[in-house]
N, C-alpha and C positions, 0 to 999 in steps of 0.2 A: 259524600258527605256535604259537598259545597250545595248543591241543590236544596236537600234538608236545612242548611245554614240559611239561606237566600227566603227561603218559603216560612220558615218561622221562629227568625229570628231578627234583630236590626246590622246583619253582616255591613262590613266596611271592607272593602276591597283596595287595595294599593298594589300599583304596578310597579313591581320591584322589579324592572327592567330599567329601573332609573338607576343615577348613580346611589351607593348606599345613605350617604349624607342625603339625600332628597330624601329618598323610601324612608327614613326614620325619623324626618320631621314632619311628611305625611302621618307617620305611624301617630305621633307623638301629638297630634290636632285631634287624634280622636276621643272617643269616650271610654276610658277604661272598661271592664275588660279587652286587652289586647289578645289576640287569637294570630300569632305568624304559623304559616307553613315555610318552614325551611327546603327545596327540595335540592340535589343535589343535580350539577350543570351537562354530569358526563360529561365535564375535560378529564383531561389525566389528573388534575390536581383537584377535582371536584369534592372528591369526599375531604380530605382536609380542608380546604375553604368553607366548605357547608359544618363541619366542625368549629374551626374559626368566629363566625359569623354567631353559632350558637354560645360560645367560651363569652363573646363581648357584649351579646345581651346580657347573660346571665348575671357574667362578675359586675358590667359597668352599669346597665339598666335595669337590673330587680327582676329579670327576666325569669319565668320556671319553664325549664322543659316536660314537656307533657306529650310521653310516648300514644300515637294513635291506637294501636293494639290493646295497651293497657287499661285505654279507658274504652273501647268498645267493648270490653270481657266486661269491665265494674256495670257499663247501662244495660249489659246483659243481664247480670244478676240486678241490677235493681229495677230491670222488667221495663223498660221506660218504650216509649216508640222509637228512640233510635236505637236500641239495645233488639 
């Protein structure tokens, strides 16, 4: 999907291998639509941290989670080039 995002679209990419107060005021320079991929680190505590992470977009910053599956099914039915 990042390919398709890169070729035709205006993607912003941020290297969230910074601390998370950097990665989110990078985030926060750009031009709305915000588009995060959360993935998770494979530590032992990765899936709750990567839950975490999403809980404080959501509640603190207006954040929507938006499952990848779900919406590759809806551009399916509505036929588009990335569906």
């Amino acid at each position: 999907m990042i390919p398709f995002l890169r070729s035709e679209t205006n993607l912003k990419e941020i290297n969230t291998e910074s601390p998370l107060a950097t990665c989110f005021k990078d985030i926060c320079q750009q031009v709305e639509p915000i588009v995060l991929t959360i993935t998770n680190s494979g530590s032992e505590n990765g899936d709750s941290r990567e839950q975490e992470i999403v809980d404080i977009l959501e509640s603190e910053h207006g954040f929507i989670k938006l499952g990848v599956a779900d919406l590759l099914v809806l551009e399916a039915k509505r036929k588009t080039r990335l569906g």
